[in-house]
SEVEX-732887 format. One record per atom (N, C-alpha, C, O): x, z, y. Coordinates in steps of 0.02 Angstrom, whole numbers, plus 50000, padded with zeros to 5 digits. Layout:
# SEVEX-732887
XZY...
This chain:
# SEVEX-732887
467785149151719468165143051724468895144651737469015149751769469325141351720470085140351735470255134151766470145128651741470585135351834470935129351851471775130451844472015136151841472115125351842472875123351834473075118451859473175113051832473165120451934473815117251982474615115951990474955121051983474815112351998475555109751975476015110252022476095104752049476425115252048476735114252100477415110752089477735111552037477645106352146478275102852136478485102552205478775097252219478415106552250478695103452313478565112152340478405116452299478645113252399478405119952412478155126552369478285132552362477635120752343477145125752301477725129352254477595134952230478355126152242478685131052173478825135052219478445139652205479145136852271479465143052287478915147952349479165152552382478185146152354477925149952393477365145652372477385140352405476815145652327476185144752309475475145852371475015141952382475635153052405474985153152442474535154852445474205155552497474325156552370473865156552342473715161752270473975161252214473255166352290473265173652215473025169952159472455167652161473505168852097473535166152041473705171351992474045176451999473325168551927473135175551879474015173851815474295177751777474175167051831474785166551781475275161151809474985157151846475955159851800476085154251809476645153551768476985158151744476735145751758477325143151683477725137351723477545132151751478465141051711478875132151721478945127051682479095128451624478885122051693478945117351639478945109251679479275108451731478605104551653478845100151682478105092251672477795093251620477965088551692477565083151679477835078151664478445078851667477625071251640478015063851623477675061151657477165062551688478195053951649477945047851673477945047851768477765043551808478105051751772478235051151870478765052451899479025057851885479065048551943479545047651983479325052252037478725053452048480005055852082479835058252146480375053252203480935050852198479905053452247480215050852298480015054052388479475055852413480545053852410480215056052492479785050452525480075046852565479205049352515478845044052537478185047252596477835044252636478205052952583477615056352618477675059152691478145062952704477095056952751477315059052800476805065552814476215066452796477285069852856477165076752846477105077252920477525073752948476765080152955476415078953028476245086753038476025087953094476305090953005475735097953031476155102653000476015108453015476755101852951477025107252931477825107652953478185111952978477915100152925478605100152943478955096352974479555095052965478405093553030478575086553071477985088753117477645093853124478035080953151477425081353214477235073053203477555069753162476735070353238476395064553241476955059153241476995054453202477395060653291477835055453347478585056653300478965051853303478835062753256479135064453220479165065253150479595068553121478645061953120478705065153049479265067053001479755063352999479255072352963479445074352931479445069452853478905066752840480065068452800479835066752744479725071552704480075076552711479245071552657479365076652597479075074152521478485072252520479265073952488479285071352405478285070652400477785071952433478535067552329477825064552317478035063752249478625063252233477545063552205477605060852140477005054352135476395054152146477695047852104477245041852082477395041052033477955041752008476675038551999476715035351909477195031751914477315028051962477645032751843478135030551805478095028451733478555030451697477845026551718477755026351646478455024951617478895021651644478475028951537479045028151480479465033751506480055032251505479345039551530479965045051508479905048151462479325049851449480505050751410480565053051369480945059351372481505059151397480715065051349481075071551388481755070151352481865068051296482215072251409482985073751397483325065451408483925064451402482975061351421483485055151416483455050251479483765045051481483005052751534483015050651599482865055651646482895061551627482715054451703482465057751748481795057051762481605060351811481355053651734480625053551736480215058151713479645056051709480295064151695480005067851689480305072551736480905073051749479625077251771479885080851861479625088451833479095089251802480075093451849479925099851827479675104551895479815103251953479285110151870478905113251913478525119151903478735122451856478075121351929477835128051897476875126351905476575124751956476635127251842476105127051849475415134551855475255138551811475295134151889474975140751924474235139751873474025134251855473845147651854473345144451832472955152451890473215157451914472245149651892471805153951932471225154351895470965148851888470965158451873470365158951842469765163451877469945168551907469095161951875468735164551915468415156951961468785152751984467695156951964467465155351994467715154252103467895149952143467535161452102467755162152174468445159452203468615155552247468815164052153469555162852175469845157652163470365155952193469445152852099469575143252095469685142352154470215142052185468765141652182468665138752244469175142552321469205138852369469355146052324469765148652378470525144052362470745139952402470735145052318471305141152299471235133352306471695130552337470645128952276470735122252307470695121552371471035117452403470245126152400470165125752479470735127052518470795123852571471235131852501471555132152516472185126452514472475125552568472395122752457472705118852451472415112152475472825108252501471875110552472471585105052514471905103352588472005098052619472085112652607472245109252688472835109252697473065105652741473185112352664474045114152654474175106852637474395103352683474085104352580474485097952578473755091452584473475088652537473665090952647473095086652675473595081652663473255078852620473995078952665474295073852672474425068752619474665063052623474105073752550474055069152494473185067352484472695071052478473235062652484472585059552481472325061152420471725062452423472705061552342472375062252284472535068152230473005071952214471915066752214472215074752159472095069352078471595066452057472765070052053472615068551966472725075351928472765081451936472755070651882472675076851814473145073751774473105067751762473685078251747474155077251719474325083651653474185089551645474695078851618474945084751566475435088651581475845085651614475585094551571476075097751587476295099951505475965100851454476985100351521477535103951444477835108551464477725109951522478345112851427478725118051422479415114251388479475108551365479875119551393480485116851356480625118451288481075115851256480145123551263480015125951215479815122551167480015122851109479185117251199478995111451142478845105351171478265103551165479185102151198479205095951236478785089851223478755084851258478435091251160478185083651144477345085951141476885082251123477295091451160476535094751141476325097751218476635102551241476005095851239475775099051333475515105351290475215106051237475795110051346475665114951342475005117851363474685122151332474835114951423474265113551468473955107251486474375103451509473305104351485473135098651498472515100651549472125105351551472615094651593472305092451632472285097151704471805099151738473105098051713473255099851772473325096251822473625090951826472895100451880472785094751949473525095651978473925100251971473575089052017474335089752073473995083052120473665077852117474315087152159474405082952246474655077052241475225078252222474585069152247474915065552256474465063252314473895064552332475115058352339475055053052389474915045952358475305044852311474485040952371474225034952334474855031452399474965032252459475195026452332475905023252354475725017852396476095013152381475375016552437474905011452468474655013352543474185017152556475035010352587475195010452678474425011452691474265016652719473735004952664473395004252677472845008752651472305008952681472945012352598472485017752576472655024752621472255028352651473255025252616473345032952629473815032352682474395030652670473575034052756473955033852830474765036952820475305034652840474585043852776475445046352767475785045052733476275048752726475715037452681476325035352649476635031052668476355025652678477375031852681477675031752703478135025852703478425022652747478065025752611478315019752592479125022552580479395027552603479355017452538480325020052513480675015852575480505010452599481195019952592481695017952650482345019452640482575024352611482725013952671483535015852658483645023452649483245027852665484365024252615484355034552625484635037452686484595043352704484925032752717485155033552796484485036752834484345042452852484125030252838483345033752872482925039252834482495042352864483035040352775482755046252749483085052552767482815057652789483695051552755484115058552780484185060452857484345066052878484015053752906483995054252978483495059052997483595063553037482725057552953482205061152987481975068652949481685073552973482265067252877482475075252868482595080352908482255085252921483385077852937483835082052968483695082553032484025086553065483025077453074482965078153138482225082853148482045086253195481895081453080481125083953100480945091253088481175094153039480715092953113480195101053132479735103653159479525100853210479485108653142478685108953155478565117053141479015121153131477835118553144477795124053124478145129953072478285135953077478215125353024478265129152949478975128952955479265131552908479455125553015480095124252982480345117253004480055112553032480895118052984481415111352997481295106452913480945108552867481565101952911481495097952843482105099252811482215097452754482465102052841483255104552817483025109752765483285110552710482525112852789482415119852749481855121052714481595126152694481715114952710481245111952649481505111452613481475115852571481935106252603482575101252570483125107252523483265107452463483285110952574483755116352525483235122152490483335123652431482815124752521482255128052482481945125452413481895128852361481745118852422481525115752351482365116852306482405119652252482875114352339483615113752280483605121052273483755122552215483515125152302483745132752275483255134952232483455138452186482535133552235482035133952201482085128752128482055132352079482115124452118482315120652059482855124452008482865125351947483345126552067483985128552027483775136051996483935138751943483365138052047483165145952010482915144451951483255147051907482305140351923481865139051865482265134651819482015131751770482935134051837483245130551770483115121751767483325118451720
């Protein structure tokens, strides 16, 4: 078996996880937003941390908005080492309640997924389904609890510039 996980947040610049290949490229149709509350990595209960999320968007078209979100898709093959890898990501980003399956592309051929039916982490955009969403907030209060929250893994400052230096590395 082969699985193919989608990183867009952490996962691009420190995965976690022994993977047999991985490709940058990018998915459609989803918006990112800081909507997710982060309690165990980069925040605390009483502090949360924000950190991105991808929600359905429908109608992007590569090159003419921002609806399509770029990233690196990891693939793991092997039985065992599947299962070590979801397990592993299960607890790392506990905070997303759902796993979809999405297409992923390259820049190489944009209108043809390169890969299908890659899983990614989301958060369901809904207070009452999923305890850590967060919901969209002025950017005052988004950038307040950024710049105030920390936790184990780190400050949200160094999330925040880690993902921009990580984006900027993969083009």
């Amino acid at each position: 078996m082969v699985l193919w996980v989608f990183g867009y947040v952490s996962l691009v610049w420190n995965p976690g996880f022994e993977f047999d290949e991985s490709i940058v490229g990018f998915i459609e149709d989803h918006k990112q937003a800081f909507t997710v509350a982060c309690i165990y990595h980069r925040g605390t209960p009483e502090n949360p941390a924000r950190t991105l999320n991808l929600e359905r968007s429908e109608g992007s078209i590569y090159g003419f908005n921002f609806l399509c979100h770029w990233g690196v898709a990891y693939c793991i093959k092997g039985g065992s080492e599947e299962r070590d890898a979801m397990k592993y990501l299960e607890k790392r980003v506990c905070e997303y309640n759902l796993k979809a399956y999405v297409d992923f592309y390259v820049e190489e051929n944009p209108l043809k997924p390169a890969v299908t039916d890659v899983t990614v982490f989301i958060s369901t955009p809904d207070k009452e389904v999923d305890k850590y969403y967060l919901g969209p907030a002025p950017v005052e209060e988004m950038a307040r609890q950024i710049a105030m929250s920390s936790e184990p893994c780190g400050n949200s400052r160094d999330y925040l510039f880690s993902l921009q230096k990580a984006l900027f590395a993969i083009g």
